[in-house]
HTML snippet that shows the backbone in 3Dmol.js (N, CA, C, O; Angstrom):
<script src="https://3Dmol.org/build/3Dmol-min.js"></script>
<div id="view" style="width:600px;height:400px;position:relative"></div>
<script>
const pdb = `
ATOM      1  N   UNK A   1     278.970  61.898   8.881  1.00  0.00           N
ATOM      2  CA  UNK A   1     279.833  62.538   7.883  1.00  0.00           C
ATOM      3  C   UNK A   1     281.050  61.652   7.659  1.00  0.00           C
ATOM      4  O   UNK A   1     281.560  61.109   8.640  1.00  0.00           O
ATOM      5  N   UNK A   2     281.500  61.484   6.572  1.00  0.00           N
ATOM      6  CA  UNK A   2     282.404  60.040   6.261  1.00  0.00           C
ATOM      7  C   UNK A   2     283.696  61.219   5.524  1.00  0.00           C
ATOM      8  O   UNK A   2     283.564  61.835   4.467  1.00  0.00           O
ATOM      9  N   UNK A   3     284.483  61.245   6.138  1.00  0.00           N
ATOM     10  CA  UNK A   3     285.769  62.001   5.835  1.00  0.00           C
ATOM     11  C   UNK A   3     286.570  60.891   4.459  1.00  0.00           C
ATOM     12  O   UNK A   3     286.502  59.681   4.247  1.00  0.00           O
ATOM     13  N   UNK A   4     287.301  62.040   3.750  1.00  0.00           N
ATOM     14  CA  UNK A   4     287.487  61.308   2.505  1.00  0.00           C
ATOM     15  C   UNK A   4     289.241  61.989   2.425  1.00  0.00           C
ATOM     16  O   UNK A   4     290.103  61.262   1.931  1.00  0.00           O
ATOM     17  N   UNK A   5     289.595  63.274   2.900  1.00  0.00           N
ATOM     18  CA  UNK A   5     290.467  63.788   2.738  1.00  0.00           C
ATOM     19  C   UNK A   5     291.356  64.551   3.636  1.00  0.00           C
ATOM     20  O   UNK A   5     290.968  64.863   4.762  1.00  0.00           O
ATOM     21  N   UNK A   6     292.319  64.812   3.277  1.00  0.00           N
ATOM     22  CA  UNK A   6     293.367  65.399   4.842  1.00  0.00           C
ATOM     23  C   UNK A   6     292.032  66.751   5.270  1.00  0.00           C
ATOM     24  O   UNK A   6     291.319  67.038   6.232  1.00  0.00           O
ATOM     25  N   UNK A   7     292.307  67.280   3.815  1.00  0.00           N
ATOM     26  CA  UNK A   7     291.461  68.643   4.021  1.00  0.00           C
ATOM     27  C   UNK A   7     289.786  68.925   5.231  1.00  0.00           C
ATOM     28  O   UNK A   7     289.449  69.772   6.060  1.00  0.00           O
ATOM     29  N   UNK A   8     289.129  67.553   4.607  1.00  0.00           N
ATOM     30  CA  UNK A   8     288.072  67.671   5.341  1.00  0.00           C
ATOM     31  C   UNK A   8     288.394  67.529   6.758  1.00  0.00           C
ATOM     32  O   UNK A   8     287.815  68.138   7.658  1.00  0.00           O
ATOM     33  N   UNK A   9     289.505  66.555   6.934  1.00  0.00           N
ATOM     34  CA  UNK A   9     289.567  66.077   8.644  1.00  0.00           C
ATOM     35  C   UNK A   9     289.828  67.527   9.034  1.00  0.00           C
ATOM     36  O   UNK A   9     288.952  68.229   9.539  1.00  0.00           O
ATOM     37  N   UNK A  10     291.123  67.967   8.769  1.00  0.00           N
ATOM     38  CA  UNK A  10     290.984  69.291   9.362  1.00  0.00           C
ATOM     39  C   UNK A  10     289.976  70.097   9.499  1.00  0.00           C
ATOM     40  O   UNK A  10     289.378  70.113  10.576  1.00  0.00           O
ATOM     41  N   UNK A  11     289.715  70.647   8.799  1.00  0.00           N
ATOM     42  CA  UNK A  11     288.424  71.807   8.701  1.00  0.00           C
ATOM     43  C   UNK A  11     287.509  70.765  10.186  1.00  0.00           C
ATOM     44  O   UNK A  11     287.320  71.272  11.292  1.00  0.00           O
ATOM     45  N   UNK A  12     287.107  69.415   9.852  1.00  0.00           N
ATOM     46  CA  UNK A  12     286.209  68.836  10.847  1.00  0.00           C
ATOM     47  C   UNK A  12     287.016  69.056  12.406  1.00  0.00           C
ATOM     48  O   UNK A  12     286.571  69.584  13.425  1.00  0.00           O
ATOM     49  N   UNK A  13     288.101  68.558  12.199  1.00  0.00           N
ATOM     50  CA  UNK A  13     288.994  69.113  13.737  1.00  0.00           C
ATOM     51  C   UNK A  13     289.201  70.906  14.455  1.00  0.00           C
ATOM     52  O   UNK A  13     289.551  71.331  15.555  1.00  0.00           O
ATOM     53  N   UNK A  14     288.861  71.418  13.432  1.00  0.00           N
ATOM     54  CA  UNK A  14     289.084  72.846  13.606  1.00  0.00           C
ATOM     55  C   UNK A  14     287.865  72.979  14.282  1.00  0.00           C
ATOM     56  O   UNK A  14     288.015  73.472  15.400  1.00  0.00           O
ATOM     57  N   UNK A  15     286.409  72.637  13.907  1.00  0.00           N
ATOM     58  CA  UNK A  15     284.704  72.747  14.170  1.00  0.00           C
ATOM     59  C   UNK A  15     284.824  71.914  15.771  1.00  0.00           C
ATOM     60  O   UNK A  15     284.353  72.430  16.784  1.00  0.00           O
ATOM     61  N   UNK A  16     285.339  70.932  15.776  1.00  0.00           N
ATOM     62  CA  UNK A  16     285.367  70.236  16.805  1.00  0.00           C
ATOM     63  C   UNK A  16     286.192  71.078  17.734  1.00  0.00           C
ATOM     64  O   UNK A  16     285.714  71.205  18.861  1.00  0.00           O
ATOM     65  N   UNK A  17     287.412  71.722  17.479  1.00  0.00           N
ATOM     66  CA  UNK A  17     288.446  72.416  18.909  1.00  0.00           C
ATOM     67  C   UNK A  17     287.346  74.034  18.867  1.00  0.00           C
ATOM     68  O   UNK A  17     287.002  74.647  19.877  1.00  0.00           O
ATOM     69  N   UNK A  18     287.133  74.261  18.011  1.00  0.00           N
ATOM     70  CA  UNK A  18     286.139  75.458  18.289  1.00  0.00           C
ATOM     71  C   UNK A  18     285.328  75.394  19.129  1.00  0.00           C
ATOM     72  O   UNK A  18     285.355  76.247  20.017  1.00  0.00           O
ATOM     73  N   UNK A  19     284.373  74.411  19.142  1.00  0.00           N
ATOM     74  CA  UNK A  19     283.072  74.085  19.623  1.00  0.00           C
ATOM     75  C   UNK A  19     283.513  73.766  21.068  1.00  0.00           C
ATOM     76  O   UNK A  19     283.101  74.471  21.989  1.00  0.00           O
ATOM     77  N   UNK A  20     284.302  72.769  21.281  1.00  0.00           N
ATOM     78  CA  UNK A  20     284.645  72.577  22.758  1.00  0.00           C
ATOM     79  C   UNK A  20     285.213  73.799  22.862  1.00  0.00           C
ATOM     80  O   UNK A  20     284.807  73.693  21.704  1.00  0.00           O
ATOM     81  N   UNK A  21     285.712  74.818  23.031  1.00  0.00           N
ATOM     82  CA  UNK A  21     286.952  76.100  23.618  1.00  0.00           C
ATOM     83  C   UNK A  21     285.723  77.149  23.328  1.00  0.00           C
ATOM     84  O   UNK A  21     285.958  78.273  23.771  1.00  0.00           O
ATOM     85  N   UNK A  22     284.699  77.027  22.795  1.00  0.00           N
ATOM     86  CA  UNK A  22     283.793  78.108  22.727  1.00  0.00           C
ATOM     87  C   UNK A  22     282.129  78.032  23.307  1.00  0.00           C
ATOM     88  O   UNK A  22     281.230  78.849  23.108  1.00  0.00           O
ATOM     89  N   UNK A  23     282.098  77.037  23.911  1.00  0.00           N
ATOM     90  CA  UNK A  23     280.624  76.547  24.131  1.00  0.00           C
ATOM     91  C   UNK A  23     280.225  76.025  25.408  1.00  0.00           C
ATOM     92  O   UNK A  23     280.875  75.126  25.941  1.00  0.00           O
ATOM     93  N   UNK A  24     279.509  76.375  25.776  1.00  0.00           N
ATOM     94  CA  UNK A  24     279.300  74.862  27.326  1.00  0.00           C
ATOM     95  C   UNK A  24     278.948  73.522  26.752  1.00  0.00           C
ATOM     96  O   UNK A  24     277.730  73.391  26.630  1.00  0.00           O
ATOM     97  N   UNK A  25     279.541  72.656  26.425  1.00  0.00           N
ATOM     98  CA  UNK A  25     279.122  71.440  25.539  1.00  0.00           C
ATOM     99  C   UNK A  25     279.099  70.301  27.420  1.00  0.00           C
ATOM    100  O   UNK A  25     279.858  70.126  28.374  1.00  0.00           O
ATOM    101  N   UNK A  26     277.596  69.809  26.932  1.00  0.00           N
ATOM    102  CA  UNK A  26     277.580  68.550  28.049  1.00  0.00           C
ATOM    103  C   UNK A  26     278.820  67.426  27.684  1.00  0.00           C
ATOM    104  O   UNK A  26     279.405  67.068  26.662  1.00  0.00           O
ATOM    105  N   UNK A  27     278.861  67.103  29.080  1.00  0.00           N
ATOM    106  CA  UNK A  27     280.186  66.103  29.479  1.00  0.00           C
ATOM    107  C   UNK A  27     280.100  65.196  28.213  1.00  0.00           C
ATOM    108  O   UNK A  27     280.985  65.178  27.357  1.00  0.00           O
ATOM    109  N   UNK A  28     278.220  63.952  28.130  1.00  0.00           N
ATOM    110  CA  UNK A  28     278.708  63.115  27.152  1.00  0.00           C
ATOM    111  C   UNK A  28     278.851  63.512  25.491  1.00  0.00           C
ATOM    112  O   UNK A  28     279.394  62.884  24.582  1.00  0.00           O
ATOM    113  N   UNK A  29     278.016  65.031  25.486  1.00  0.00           N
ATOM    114  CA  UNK A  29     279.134  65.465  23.928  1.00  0.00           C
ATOM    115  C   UNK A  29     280.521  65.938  24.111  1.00  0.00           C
ATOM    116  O   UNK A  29     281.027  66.527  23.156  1.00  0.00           O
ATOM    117  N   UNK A  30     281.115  65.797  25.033  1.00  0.00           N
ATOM    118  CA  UNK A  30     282.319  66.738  24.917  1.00  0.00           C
ATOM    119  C   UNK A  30     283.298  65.441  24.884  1.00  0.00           C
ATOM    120  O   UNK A  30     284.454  65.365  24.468  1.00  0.00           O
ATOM    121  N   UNK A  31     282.568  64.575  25.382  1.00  0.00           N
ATOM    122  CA  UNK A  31     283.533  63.072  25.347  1.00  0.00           C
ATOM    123  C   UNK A  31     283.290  62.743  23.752  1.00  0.00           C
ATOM    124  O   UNK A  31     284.212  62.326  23.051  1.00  0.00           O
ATOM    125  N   UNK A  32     282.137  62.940  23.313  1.00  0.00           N
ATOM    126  CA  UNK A  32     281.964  62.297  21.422  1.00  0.00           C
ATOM    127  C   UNK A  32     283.045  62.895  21.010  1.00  0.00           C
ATOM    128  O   UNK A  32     284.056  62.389  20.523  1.00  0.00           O
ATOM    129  N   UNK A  33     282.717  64.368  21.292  1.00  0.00           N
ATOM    130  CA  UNK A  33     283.900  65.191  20.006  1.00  0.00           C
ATOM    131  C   UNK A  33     285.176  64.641  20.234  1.00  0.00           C
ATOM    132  O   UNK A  33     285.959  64.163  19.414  1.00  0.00           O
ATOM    133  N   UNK A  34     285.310  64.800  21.760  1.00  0.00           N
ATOM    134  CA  UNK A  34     286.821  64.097  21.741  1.00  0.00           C
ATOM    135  C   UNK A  34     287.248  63.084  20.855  1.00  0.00           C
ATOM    136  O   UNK A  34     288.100  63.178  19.972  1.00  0.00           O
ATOM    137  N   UNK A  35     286.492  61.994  21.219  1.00  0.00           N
ATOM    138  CA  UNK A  35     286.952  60.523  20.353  1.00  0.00           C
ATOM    139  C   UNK A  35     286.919  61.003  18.794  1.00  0.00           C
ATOM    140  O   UNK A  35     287.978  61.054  18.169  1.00  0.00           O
ATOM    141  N   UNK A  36     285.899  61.292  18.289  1.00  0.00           N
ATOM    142  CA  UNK A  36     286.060  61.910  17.127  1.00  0.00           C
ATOM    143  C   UNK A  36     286.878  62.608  16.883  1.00  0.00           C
ATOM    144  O   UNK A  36     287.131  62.470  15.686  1.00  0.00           O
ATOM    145  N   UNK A  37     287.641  63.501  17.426  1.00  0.00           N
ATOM    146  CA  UNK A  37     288.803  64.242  16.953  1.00  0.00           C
ATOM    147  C   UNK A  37     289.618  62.989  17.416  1.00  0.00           C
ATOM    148  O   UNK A  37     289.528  62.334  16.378  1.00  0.00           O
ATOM    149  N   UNK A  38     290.131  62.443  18.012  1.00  0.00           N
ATOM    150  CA  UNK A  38     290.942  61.249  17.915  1.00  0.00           C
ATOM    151  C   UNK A  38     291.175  60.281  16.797  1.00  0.00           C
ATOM    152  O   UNK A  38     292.230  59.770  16.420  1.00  0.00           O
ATOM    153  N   UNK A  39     289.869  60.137  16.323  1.00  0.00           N
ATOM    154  CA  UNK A  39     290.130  59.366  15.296  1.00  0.00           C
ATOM    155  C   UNK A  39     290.274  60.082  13.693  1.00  0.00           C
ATOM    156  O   UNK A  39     290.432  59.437  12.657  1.00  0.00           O
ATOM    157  N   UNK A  40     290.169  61.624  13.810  1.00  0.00           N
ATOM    158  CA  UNK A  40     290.272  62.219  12.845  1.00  0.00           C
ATOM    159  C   UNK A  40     291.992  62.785  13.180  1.00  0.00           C
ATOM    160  O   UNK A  40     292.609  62.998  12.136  1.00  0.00           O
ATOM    161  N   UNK A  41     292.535  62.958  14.055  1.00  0.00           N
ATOM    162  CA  UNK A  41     293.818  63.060  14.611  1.00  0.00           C
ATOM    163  C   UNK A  41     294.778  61.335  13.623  1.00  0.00           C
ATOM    164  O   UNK A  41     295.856  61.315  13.027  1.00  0.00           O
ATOM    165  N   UNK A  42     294.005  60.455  13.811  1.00  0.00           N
ATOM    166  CA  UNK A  42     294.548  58.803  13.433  1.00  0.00           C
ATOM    167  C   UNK A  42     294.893  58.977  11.795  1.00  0.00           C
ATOM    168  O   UNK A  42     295.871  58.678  11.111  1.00  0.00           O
ATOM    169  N   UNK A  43     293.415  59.702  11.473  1.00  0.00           N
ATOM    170  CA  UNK A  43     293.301  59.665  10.233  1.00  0.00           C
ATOM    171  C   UNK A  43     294.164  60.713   9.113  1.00  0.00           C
ATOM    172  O   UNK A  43     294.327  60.552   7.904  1.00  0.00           O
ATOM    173  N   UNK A  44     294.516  61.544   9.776  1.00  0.00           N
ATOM    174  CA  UNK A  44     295.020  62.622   9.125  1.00  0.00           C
ATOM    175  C   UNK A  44     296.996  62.137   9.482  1.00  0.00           C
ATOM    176  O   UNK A  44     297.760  62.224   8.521  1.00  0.00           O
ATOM    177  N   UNK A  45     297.418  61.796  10.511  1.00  0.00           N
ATOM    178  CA  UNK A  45     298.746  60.904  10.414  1.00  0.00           C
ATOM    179  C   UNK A  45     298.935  59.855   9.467  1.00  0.00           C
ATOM    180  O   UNK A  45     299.923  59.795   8.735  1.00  0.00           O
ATOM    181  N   UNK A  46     298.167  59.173   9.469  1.00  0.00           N
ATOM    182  CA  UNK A  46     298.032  58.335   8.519  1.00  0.00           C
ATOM    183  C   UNK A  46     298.315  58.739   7.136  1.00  0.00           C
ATOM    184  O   UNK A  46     299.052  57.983   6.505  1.00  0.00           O
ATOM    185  N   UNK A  47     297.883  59.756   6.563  1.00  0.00           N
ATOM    186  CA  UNK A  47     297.805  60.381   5.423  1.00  0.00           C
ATOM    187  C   UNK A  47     298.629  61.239   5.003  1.00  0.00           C
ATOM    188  O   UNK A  47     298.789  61.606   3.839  1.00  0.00           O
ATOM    189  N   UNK A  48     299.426  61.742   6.381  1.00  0.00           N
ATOM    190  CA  UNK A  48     300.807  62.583   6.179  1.00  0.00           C
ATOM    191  C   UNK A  48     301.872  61.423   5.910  1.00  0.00           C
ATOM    192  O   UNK A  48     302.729  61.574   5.039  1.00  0.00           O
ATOM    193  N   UNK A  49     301.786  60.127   6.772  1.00  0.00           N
ATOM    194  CA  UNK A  49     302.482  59.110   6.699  1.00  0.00           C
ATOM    195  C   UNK A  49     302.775  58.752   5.334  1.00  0.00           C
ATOM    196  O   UNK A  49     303.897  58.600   4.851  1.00  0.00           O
ATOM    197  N   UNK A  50     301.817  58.649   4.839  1.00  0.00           N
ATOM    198  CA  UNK A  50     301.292  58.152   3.122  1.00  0.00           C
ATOM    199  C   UNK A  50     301.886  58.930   2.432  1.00  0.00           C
ATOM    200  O   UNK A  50     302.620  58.575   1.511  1.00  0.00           O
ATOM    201  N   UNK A  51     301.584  60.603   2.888  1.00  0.00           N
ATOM    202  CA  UNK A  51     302.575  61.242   1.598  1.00  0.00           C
ATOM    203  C   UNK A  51     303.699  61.273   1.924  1.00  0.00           C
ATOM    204  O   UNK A  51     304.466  61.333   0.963  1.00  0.00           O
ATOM    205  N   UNK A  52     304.226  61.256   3.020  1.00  0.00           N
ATOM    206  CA  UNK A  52     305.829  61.233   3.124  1.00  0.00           C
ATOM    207  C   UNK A  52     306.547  59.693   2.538  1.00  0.00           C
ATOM    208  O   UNK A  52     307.731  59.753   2.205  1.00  0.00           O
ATOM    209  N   UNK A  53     306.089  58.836   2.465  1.00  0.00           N
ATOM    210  CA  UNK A  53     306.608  57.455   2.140  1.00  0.00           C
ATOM    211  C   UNK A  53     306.458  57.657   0.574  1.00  0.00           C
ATOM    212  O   UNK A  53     307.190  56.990  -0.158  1.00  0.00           O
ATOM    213  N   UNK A  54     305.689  58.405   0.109  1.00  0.00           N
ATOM    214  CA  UNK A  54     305.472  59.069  -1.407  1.00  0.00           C
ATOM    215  C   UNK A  54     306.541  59.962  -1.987  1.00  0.00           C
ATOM    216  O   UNK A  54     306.951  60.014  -3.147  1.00  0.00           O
ATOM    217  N   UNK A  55     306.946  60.737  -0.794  1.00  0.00           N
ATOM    218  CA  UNK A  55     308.000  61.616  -1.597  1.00  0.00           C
ATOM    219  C   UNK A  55     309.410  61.015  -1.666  1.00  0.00           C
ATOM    220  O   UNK A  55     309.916  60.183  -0.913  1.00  0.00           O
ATOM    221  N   UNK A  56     310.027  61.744  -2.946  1.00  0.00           N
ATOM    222  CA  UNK A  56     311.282  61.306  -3.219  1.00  0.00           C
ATOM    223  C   UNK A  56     311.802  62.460  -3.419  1.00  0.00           C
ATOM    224  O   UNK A  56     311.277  63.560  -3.595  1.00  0.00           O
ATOM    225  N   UNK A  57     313.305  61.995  -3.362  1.00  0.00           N
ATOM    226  CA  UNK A  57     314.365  62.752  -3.183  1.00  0.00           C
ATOM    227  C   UNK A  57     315.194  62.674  -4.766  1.00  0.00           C
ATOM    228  O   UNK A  57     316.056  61.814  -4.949  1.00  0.00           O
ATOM    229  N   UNK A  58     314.820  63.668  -5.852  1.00  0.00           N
ATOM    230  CA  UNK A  58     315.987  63.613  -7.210  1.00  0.00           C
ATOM    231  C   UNK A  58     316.966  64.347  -6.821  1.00  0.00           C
ATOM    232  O   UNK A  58     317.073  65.344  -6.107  1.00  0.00           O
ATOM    233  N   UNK A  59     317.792  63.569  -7.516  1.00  0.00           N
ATOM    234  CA  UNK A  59     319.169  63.796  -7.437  1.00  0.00           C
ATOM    235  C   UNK A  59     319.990  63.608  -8.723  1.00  0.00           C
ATOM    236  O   UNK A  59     319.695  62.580  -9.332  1.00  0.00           O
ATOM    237  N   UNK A  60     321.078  64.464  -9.347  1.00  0.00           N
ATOM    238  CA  UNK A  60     321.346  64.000 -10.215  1.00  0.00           C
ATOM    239  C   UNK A  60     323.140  63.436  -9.484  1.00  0.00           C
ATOM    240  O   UNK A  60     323.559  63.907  -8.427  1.00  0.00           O
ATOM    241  N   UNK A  61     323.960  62.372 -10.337  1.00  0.00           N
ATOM    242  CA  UNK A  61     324.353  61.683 -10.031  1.00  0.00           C
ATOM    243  C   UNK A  61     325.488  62.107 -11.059  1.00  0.00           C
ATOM    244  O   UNK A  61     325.131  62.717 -12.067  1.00  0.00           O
ATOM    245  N   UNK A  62     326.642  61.862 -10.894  1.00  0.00           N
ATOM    246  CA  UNK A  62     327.992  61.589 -11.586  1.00  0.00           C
ATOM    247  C   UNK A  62     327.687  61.868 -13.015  1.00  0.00           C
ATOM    248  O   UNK A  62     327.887  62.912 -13.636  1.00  0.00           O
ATOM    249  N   UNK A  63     327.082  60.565 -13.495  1.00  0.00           N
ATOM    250  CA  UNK A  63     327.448  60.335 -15.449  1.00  0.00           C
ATOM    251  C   UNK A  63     326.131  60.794 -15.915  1.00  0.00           C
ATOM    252  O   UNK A  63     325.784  60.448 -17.044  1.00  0.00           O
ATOM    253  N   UNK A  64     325.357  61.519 -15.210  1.00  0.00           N
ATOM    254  CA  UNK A  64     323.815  62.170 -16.035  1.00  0.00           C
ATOM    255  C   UNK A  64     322.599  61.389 -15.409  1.00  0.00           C
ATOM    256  O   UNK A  64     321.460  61.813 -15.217  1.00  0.00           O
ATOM    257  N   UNK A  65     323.082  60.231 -15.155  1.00  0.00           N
ATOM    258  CA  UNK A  65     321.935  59.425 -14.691  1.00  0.00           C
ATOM    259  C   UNK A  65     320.855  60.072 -13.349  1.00  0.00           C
ATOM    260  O   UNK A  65     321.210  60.547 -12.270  1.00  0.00           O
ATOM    261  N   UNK A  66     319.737  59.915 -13.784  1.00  0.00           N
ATOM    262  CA  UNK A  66     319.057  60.530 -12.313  1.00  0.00           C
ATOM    263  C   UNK A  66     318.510  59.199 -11.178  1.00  0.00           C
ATOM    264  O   UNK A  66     317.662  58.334 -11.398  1.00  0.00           O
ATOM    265  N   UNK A  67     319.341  59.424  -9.934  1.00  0.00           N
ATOM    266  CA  UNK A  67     318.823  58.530  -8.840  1.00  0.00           C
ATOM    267  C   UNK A  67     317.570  59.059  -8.174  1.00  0.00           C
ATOM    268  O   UNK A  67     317.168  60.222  -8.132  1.00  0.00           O
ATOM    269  N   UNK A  68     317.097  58.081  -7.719  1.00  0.00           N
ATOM    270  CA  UNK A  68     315.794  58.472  -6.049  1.00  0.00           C
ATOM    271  C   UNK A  68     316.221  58.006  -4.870  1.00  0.00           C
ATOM    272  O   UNK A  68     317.091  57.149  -4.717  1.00  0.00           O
ATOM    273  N   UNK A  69     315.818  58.378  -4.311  1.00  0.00           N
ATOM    274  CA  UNK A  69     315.741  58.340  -2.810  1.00  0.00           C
ATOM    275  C   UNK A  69     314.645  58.232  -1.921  1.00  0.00           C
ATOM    276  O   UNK A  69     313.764  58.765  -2.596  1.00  0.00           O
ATOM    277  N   UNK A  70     314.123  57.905  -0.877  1.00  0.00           N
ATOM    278  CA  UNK A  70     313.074  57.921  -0.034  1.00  0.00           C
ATOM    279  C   UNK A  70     313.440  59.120   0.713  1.00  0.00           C
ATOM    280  O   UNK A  70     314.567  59.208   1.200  1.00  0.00           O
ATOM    281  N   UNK A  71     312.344  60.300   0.876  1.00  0.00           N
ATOM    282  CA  UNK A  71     312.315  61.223   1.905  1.00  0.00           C
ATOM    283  C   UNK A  71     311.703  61.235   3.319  1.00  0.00           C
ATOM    284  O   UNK A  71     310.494  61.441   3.430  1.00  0.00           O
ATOM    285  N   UNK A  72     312.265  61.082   4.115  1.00  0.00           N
ATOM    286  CA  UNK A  72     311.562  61.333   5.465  1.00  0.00           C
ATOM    287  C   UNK A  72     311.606  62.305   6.452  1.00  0.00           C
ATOM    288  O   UNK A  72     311.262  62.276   7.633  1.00  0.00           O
ATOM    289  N   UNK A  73     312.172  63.319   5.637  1.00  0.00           N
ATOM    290  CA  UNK A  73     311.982  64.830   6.638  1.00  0.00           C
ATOM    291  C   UNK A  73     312.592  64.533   7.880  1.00  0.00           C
ATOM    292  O   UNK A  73     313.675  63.968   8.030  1.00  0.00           O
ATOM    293  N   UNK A  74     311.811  64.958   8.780  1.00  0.00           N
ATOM    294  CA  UNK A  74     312.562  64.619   9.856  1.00  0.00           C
ATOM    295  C   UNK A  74     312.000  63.699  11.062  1.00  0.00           C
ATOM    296  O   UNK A  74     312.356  63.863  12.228  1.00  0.00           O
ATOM    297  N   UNK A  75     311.099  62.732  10.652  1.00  0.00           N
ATOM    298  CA  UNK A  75     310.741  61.710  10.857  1.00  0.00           C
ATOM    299  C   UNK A  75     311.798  61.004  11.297  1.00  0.00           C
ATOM    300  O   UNK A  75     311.485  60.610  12.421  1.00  0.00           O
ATOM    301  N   UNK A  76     312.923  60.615  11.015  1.00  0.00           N
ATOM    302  CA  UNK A  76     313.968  59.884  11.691  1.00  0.00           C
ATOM    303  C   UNK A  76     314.854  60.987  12.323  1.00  0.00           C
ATOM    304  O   UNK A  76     315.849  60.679  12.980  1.00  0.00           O
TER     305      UNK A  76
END
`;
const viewer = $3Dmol.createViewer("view");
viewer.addModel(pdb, "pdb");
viewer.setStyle({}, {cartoon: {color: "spectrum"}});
viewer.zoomTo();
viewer.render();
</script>
C-alpha cells in the first residue's frame, strides 16, 4: 500500500495501533507494524513540516500595504 496523504498515513497508523493493542500479533509481525508505523510516523511530520513552512502570517501594516510573515506555531 503506497501512502499518498497525511490522511491515509493516519487512518494506516490508527489500523496498525489497533491491531497491536487488540490482537496477539507474533513477535516478527509486531516488529513489521512497528517499523511501518515509524516510517508512517516520518512521513506524516514531514508533511505537517511542509504545511507549517506553507503558512503565513497577514498582517495589515501602517499605510494599507499588506505584509507576510512565516508561521511556526510553536515549533520554536
Amino acid at each position: 500500500m503506497k501512502i499518498k496523504t497525511f490522511e491515509d498515513a493516519m487512518k494506516r497508523l490508527e489500523e496498525i495501533s489497533e491491531k497491536l493493542e487488540n490482537s496477539d500479533v507474533a513477535l516478527d509481525e509486531s516488529v513489521s507494524l512497528y517499523e511501518e508505523g515509524m516510517k508512517l510516523v516520518d512521513f506524516c511530520s514531514k508533511k505537517l513540516e511542509d504545511a507549517r513552512n506553507k503558512i503565513q502570517i497577514i498582517k495589515k501594516v501602517e499605510k494599507g500595504h499588506i505584509e507576510t510573515e512565516d508561521f511556526y506555531g510553536d515549533a520554536e
